[in-house]
Backbone as a chain_set.jsonl record, in Angstrom:
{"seq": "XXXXXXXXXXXXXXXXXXXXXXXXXXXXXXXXXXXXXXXXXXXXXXXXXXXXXXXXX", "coords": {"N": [[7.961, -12.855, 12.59], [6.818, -9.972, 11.271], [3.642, -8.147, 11.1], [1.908, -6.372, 8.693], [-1.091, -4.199, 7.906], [-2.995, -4.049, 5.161], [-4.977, -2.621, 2.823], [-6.964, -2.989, -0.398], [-7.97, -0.88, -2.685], [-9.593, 0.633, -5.707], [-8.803, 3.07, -7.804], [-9.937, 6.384, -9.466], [-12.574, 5.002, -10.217], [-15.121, 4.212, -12.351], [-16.946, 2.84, -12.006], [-18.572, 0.165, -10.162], [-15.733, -2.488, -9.162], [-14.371, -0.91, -11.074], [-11.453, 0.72, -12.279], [-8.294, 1.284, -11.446], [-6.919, -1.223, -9.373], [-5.403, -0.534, -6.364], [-2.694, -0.781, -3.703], [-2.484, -0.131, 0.052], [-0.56, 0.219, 2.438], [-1.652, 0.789, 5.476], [0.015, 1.001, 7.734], [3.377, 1.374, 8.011], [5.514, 1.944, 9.236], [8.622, 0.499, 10.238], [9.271, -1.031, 7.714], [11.725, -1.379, 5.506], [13.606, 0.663, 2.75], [14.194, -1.615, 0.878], [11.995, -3.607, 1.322], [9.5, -2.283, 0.957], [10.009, -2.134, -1.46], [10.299, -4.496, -2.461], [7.513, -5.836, -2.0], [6.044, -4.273, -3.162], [6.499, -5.15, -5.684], [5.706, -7.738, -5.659], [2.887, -7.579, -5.124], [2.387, -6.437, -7.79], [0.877, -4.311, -8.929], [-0.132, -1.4, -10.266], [0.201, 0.617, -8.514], [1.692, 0.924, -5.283], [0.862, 1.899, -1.73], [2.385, 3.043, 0.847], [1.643, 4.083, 4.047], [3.302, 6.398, 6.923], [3.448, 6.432, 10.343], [3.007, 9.902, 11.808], [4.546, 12.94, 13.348], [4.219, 13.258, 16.716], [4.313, 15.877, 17.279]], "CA": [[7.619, -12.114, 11.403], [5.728, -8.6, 11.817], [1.943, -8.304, 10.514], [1.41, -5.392, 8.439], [-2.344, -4.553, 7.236], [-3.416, -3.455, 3.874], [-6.037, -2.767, 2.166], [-7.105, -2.922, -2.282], [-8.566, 0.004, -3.228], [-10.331, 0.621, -6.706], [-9.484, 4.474, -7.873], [-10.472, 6.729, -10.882], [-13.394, 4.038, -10.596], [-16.922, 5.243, -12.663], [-18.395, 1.415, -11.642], [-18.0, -1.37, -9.137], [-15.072, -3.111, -9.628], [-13.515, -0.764, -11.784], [-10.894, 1.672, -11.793], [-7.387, 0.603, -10.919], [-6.384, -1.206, -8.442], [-4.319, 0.441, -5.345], [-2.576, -1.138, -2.202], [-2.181, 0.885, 0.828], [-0.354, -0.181, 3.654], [-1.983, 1.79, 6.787], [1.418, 1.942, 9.408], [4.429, 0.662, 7.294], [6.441, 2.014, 10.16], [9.691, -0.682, 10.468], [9.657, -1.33, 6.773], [13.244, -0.522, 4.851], [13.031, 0.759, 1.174], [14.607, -2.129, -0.095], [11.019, -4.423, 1.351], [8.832, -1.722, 0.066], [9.949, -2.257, -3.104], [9.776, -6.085, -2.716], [6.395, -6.173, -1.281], [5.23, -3.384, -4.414], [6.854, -5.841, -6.702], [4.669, -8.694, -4.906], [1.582, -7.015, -5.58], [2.416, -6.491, -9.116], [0.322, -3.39, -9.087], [0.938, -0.256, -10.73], [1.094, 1.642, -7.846], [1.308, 0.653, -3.826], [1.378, 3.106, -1.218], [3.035, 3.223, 2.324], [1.505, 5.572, 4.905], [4.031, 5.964, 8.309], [2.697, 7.484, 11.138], [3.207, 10.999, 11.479], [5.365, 13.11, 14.163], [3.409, 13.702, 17.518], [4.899, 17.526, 17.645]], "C": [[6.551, -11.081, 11.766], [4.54, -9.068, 10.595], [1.924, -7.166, 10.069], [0.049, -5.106, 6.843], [-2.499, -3.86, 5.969], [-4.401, -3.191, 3.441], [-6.094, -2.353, 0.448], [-8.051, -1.771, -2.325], [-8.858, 0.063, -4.596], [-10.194, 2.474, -6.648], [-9.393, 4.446, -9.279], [-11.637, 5.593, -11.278], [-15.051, 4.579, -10.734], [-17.818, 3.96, -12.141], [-18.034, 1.0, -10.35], [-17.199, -1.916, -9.173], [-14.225, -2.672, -10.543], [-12.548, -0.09, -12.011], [-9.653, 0.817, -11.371], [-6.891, 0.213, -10.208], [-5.044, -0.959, -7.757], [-3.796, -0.568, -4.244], [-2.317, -0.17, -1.371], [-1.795, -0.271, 1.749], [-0.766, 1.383, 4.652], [-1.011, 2.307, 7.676], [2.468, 0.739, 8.24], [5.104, 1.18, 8.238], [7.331, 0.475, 10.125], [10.15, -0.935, 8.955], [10.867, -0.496, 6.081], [12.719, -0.321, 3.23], [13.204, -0.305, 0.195], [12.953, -3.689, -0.139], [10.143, -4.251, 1.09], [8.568, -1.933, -1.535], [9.581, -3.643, -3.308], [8.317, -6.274, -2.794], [5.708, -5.641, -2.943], [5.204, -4.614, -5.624], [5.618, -7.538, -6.528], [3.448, -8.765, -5.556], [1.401, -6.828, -7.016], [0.998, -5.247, -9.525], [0.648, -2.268, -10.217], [1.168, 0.839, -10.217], [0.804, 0.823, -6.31], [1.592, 1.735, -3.055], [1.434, 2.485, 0.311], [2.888, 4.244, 2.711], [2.556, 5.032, 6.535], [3.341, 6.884, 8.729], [3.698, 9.086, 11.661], [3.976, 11.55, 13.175], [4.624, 13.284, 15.444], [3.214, 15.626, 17.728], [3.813, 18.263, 16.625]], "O": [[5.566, -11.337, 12.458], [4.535, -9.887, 9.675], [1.914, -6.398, 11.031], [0.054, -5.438, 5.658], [-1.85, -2.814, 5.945], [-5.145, -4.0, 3.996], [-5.333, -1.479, 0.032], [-9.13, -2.034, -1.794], [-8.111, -0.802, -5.053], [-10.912, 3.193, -5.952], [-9.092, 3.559, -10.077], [-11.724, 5.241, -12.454], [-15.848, 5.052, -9.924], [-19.028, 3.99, -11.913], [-17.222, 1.558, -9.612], [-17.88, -2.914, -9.408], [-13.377, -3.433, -11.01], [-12.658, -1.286, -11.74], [-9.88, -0.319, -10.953], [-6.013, 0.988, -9.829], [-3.927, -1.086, -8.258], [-4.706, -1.297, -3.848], [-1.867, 0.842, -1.909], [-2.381, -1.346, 1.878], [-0.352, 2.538, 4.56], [-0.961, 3.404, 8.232], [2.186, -0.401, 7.87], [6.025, 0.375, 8.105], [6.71, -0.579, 9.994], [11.365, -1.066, 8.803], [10.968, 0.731, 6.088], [11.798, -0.901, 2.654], [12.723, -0.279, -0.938], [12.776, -4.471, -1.073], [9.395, -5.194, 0.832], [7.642, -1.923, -2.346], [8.739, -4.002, -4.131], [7.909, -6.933, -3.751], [5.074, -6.372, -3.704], [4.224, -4.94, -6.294], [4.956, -8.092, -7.406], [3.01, -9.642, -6.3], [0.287, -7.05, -7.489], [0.235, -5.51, -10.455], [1.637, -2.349, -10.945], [1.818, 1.786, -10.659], [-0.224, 0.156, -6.19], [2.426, 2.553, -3.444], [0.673, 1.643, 0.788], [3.453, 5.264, 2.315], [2.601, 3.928, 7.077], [2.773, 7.81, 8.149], [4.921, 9.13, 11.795], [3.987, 10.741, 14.103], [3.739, 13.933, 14.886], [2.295, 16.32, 18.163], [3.808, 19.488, 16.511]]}, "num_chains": 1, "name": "protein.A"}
């Protein structure tokens, strides 16, 4: 099973703690759209985001 890291973010947040929470995956590289969506659904967020890494060129 692959390891991919995340982190909760807090935006539009005027306090500590407040503001809505975000997921980000950092390298979603390998993931298909149909585990994206699982994973989003997982999180039960109202938004997650998937960054892939970018082209070398």
């Amino acid at each position: 099973m692959s390891v991919y890291r995340y982190r909760i973010v807090n935006v539009f947040a005027e306090q500590r703690f407040g503001g809505n929470p975000l997921a980000v995956f950092t390298d979603a590289g390998g993931l298909s759209e149909q585990d994206m969506q699982l994973i989003a659904r997982q999180f039960n967020l109202s938004e997650t985001v998937f960054l892939f890494p970018g082209d070398a060129e």
